[in-house]
C-alpha beads as a LAMMPS data file, in Angstrom:
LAMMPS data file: protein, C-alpha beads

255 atoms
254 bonds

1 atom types
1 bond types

-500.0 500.0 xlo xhi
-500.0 500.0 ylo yhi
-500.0 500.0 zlo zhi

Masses

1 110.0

Atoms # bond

1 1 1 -302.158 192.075 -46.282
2 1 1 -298.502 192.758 -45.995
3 1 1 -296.368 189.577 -44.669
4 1 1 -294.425 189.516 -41.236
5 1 1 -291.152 190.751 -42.989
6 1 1 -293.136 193.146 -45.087
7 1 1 -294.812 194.400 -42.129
8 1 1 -291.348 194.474 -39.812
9 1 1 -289.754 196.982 -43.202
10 1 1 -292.608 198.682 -42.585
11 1 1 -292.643 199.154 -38.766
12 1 1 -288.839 200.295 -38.442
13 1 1 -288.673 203.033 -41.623
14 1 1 -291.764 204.373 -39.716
15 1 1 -290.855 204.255 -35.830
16 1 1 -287.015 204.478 -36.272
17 1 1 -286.976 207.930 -37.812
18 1 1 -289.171 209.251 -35.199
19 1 1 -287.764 207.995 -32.242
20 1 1 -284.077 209.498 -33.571
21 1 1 -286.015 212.806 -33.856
22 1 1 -287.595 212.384 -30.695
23 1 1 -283.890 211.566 -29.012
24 1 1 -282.547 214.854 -30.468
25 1 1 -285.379 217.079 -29.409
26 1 1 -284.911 215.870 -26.206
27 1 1 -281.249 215.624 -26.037
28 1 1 -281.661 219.581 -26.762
29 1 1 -282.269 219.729 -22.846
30 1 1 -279.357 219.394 -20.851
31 1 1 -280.716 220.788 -17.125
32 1 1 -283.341 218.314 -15.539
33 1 1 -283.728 216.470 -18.870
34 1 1 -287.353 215.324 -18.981
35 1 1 -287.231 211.448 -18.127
36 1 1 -287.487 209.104 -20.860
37 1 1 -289.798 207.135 -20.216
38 1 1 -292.309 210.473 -19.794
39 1 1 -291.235 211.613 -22.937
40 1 1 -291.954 208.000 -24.321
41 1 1 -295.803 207.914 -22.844
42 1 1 -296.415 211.034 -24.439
43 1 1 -295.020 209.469 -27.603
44 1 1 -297.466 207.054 -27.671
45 1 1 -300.259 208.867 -26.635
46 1 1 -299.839 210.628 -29.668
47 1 1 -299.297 206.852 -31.529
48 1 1 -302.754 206.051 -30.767
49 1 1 -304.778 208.163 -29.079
50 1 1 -303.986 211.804 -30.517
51 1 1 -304.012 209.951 -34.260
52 1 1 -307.176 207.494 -33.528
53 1 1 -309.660 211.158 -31.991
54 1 1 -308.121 212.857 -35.470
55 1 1 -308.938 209.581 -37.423
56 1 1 -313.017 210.173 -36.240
57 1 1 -313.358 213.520 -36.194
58 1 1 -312.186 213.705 -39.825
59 1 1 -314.258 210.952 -40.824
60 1 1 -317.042 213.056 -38.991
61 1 1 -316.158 215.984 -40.834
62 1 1 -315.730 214.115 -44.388
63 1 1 -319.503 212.942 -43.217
64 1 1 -320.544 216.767 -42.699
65 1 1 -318.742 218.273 -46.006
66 1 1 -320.378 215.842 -48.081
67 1 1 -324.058 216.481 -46.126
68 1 1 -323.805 220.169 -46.364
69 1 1 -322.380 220.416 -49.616
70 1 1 -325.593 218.429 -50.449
71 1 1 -323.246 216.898 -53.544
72 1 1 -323.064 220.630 -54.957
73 1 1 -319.521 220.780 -53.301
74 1 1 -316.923 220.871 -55.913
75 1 1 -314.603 217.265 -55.108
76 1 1 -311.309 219.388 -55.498
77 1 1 -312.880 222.099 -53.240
78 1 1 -313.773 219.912 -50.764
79 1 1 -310.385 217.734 -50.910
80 1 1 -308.718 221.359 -50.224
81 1 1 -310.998 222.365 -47.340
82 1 1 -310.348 219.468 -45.713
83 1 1 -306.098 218.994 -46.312
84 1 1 -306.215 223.094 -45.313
85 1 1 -308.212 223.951 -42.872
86 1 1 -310.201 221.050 -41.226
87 1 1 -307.598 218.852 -40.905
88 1 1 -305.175 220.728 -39.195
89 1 1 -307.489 222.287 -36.957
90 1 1 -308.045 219.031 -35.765
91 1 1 -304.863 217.366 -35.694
92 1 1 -303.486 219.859 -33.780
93 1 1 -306.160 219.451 -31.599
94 1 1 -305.806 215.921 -30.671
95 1 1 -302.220 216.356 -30.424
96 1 1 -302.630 219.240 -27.725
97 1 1 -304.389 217.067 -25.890
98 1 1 -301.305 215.320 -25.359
99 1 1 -299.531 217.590 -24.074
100 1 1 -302.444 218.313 -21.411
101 1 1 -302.068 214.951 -20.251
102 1 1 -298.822 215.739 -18.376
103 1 1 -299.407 219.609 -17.327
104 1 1 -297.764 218.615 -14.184
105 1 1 -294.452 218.099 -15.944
106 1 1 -294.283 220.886 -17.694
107 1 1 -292.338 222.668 -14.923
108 1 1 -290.273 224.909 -17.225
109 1 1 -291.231 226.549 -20.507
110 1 1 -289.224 224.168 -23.093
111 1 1 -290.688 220.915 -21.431
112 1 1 -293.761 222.159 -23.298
113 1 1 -291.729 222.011 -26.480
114 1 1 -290.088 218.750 -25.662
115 1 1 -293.781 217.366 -24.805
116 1 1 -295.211 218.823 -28.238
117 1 1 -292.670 217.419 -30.540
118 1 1 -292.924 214.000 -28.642
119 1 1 -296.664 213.409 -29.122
120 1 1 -296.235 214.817 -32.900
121 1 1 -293.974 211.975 -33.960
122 1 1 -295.946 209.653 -32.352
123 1 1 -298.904 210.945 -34.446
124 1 1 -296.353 210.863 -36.810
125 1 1 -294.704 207.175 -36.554
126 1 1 -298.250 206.051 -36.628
127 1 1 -299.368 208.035 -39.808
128 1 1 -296.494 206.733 -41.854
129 1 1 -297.240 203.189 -40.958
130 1 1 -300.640 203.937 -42.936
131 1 1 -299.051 205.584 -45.885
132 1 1 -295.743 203.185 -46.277
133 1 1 -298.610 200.086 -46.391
134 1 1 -300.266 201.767 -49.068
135 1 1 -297.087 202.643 -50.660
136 1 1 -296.351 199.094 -50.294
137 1 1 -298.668 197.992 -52.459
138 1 1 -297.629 200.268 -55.423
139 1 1 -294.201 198.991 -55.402
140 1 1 -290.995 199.519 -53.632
141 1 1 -289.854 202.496 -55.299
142 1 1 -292.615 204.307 -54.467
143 1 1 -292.543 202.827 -50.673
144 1 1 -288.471 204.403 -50.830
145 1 1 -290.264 207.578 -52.170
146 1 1 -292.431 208.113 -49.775
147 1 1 -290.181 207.319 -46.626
148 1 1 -287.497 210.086 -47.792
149 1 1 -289.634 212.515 -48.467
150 1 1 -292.258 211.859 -44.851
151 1 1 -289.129 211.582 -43.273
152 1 1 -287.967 214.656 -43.965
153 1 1 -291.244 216.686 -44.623
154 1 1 -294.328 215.630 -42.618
155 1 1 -292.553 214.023 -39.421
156 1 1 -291.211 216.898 -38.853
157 1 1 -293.956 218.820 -39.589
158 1 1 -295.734 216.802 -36.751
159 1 1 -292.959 217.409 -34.873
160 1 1 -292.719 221.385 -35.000
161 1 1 -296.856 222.472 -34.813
162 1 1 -296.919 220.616 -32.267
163 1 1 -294.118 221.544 -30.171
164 1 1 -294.889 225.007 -30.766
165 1 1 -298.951 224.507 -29.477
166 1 1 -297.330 222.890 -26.075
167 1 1 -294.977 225.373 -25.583
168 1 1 -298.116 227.880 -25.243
169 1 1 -299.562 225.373 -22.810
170 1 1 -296.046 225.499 -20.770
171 1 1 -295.497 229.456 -21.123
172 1 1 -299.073 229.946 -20.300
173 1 1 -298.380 228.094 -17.006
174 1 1 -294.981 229.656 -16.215
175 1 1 -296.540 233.282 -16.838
176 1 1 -299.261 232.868 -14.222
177 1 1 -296.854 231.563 -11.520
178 1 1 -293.895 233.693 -12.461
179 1 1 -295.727 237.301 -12.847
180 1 1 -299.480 236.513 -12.191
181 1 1 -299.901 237.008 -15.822
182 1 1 -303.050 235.124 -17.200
183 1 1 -301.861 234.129 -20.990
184 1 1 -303.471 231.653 -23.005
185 1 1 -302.018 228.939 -25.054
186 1 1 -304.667 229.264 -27.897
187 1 1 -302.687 231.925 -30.417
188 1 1 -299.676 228.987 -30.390
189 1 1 -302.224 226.357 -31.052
190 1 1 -303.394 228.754 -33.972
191 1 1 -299.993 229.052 -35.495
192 1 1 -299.470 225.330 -35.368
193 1 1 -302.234 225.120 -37.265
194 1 1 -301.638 227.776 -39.925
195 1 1 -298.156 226.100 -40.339
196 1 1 -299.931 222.617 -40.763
197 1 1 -302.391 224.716 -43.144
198 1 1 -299.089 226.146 -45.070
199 1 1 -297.939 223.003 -45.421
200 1 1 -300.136 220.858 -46.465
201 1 1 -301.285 223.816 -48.878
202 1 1 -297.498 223.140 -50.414
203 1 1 -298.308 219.574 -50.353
204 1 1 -301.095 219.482 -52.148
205 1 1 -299.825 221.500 -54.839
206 1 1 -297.266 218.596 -55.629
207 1 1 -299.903 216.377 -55.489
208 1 1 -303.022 215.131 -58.176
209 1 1 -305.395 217.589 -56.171
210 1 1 -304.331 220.189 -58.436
211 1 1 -303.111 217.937 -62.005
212 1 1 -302.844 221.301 -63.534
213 1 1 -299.570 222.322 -61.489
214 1 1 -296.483 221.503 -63.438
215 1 1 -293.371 219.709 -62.790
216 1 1 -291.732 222.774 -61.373
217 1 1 -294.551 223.579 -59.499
218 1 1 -294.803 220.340 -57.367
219 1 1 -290.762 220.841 -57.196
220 1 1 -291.277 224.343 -55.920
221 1 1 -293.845 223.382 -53.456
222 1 1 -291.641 220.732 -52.073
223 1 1 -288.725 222.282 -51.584
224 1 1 -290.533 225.277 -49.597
225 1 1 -292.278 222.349 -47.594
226 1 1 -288.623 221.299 -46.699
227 1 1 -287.511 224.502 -46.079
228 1 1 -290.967 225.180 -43.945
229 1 1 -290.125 222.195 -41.502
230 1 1 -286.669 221.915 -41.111
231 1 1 -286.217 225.786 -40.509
232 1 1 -289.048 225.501 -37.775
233 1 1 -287.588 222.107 -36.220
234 1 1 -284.263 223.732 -35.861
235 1 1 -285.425 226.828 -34.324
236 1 1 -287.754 225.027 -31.819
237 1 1 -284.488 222.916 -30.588
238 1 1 -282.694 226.463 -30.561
239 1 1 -284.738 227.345 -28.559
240 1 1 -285.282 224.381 -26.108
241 1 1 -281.447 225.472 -25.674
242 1 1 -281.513 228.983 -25.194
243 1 1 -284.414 228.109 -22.426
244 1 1 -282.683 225.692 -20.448
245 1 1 -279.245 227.279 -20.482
246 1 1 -281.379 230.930 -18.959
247 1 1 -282.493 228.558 -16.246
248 1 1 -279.326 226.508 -15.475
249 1 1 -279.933 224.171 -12.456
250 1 1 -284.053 224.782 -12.352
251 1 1 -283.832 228.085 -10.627
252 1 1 -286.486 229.678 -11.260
253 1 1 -289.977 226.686 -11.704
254 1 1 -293.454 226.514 -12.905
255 1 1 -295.667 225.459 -9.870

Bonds

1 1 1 2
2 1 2 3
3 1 3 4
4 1 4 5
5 1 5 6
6 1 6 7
7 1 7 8
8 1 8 9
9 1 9 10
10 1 10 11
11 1 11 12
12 1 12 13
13 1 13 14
14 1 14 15
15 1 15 16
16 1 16 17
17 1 17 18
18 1 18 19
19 1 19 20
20 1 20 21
21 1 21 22
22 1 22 23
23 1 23 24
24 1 24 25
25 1 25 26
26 1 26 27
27 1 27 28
28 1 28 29
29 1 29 30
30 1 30 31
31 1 31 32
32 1 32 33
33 1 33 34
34 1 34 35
35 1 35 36
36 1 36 37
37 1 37 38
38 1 38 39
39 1 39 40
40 1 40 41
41 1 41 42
42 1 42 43
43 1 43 44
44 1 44 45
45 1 45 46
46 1 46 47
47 1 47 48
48 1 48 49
49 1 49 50
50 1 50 51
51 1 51 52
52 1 52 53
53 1 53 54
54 1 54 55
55 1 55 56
56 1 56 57
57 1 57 58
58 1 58 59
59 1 59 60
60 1 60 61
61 1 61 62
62 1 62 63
63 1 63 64
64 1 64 65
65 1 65 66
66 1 66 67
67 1 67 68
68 1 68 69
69 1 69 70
70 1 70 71
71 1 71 72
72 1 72 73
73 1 73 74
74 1 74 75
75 1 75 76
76 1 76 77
77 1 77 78
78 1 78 79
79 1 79 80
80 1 80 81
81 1 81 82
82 1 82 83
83 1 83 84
84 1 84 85
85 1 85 86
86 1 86 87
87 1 87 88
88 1 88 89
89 1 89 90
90 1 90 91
91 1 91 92
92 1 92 93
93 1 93 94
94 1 94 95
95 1 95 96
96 1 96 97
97 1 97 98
98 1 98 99
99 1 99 100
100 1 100 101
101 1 101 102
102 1 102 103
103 1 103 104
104 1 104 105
105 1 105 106
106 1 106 107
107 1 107 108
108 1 108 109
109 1 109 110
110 1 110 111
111 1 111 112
112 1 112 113
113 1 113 114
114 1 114 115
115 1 115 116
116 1 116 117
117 1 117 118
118 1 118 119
119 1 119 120
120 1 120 121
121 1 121 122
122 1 122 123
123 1 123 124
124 1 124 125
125 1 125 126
126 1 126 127
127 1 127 128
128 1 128 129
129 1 129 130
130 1 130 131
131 1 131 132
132 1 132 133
133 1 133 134
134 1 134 135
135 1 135 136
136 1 136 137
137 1 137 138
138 1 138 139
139 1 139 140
140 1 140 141
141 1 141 142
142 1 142 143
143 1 143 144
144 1 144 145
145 1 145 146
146 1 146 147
147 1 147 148
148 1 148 149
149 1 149 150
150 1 150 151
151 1 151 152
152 1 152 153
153 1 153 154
154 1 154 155
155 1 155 156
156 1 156 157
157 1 157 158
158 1 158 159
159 1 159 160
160 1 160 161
161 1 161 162
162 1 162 163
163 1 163 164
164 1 164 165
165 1 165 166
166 1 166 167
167 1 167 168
168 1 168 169
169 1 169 170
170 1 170 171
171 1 171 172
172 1 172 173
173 1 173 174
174 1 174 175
175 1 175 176
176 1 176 177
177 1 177 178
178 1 178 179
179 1 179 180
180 1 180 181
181 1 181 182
182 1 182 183
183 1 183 184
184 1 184 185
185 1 185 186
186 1 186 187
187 1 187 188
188 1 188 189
189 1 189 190
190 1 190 191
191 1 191 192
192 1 192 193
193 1 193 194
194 1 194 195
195 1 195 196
196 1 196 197
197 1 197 198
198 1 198 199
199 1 199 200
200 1 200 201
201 1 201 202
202 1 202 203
203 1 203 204
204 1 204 205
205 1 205 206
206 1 206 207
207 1 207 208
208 1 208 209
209 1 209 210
210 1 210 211
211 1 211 212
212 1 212 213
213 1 213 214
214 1 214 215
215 1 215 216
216 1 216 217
217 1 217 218
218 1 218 219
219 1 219 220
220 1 220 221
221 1 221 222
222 1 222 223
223 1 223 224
224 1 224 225
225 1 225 226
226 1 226 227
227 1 227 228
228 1 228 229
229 1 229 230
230 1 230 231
231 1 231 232
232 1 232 233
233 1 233 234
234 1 234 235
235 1 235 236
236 1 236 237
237 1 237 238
238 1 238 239
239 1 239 240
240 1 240 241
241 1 241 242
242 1 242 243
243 1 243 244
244 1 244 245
245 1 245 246
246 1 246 247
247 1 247 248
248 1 248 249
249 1 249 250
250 1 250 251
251 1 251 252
252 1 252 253
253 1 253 254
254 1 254 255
């Protein structure tokens, strides 16, 4: 049990990092900037509601590997099948949700993005908190570890799947009052997950999933990870500008 201080270090290399993020995706807007405090509830609805559904359904589906597999499932093969495919089918999931939860807002295609990346580093904020405490434990050289490289790897891989699944959600809902267009928001949700899968695919690789990857291996798979994110994170806010600027003073809306 960490102490109050312990707890506090904790709290602010978790939350601190994520709200900056969250400021800059949104700052991205500059027409009808989504209100703060909208942007904020989404953030914690992915704090605790989008991370505590992902928490049970992967327990669920931990529960299910281990019952099919009928203890015949390799443990590395069903470590992989979960960090590749189940979890970020799910994650994403819950996240979406989110993003659901204020359709009403979405009123221009980037608000979806601005929604998505909001509930993702809430997800996020409250994932770290988890990993820094175990972290913790192993000494605070491994805590400092861990917060650079979550900080600049899977908060921001939060950030980006998600922001990308919501912005389906908003173009889906622009298209059909715009044009009349029916268009669904489920091949974004796909690619958020096949980046999650990518990633986490990278991450695992520098991890002891797979002992038998080298040094330069795990190097290798990080620095692709970091590439991954950060090239996807700066497009999405490229392209929460180039959306807003094409409708300059809300011209043309999403009923």
């Amino acid at each position: 049990m960490e102490s109050p201080i312990e707890l506090g270090i904790i709290l602010v290399v978790a939350f601190v990092p994520a709200i900056i993020y969250m400021l800059w995706i949104r700052s991205a807007e500059v027409h009808e900037r989504e209100p703060f405090l909208a942007v904020e509830g989404v953030f914690i609805y992915g704090l605790v509601v989008a991370l505590g559904m992902a928490f049970v359904l992967e327990v669920v589906a931990m529960i299910a590997l281990r019952s099919i597999g009928g203890g015949m499932l390799d443990p590395q093969a069903g470590t992989v099948l979960m960090a590749v495919v189940l979890a970020p089918l799910i994650e994403e999931f819950t996240k979406l949700t989110g993003v659901f939860t204020v359709t009403r807002r979405l009123t221009e295609p980037e608000n979806g993005l601005v929604y998505g990346a909001a509930v993702g580093l809430g997800f996020a904020a409250g994932e770290n908190v988890l990993y820094y405490s175990t972290a913790w434990t192993e000494g605070f050289e491994i805590l400092v570890i861990t917060v650079i490289a979550r900080t600049i790897t899977s908060t921001l891989l939060h950030t980006s799947a998600s922001a990308i699944s919501g912005f389906g959600v908003s173009r889906s809902k622009c298209l059909r009052t715009w044009y009349g267009t029916l268009s669904s928001w489920s091949p974004y949700y796909l690619a958020a997950v096949a980046i999650h899968a990518v990633f986490n695919l990278l991450a695992s690789l520098g991890s002891d999933i797979f002992p038998e990857a080298g040094t330069e291996a795990s190097f290798i798979a990080l620095l692709l990870s970091v590439v991954l994110v950060w090239s996807t994170v700066r497009y999405i806010r490229r392209k929460i500008i180039e959306l807003d600027r094409h409708n300059v003073g809300g011209q043309i809306r999403c009923q």
